[in-house]
N, C-alpha and C positions, 0 to 999 in steps of 0.2 A: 777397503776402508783406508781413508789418508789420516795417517797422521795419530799416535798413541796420545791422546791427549785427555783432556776429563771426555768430550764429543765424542773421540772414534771408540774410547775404551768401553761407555756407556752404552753406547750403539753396536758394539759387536758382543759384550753382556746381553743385548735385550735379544741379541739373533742368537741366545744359546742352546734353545730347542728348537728352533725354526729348521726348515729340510733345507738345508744351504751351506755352502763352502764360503768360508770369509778366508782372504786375505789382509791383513792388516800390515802396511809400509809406514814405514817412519825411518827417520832418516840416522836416528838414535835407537841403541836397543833397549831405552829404561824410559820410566814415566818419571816425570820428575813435578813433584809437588809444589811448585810457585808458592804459596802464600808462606811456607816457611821458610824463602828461599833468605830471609833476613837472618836469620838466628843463624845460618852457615855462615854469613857476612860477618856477623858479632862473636861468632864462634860460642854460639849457646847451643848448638847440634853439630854433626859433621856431614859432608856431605852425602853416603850411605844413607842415614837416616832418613831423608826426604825423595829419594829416588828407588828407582824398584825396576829390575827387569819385566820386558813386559812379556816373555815370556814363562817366565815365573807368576806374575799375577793371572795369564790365561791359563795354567798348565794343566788344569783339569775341566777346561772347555776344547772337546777333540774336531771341533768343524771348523778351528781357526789355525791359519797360518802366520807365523811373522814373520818378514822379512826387512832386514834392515838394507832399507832403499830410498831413493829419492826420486819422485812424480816430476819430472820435465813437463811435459804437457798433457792433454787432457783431447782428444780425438772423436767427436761429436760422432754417434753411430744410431742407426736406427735399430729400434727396440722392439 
């Protein structure tokens, strides 16, 4: 999975019974909540607040890996 975002987080939640190994890359180790990202600007939250390691928010899903990485390219393979 690329990328811990609202997409990859949602989608490696929906494989959390599923018979599969997920790795999850992201290039940061935290998710970071954008829509409150103003109230850190204005200083009505701090930054803590709106950000969360991502593996912390998986820590009790055991078919996922994370790795803080970053996707170069993408190498087309038959399946």
């Amino acid at each position: 999975m690329l990328g811990g975002g609202f997409g990859g987080l949602w989608a490696t939640r929906a494989l959390r019974s599923a018979p599969v190994r997920i790795t999850l890359v992201d290039r940061t180790n935290h998710h970071l909540f954008q829509p409150l990202l103003y109230q850190v600007a204005t200083a009505g939250l701090s930054g803590p607040d709106i950000a969360a390691p991502l593996r912390h928010i998986l820590r009790e899903q055991r078919n996922v890996t994370v790795l803080m990485d970053e996707a170069r390219s993408l190498v087309r393979g038959r399946w």
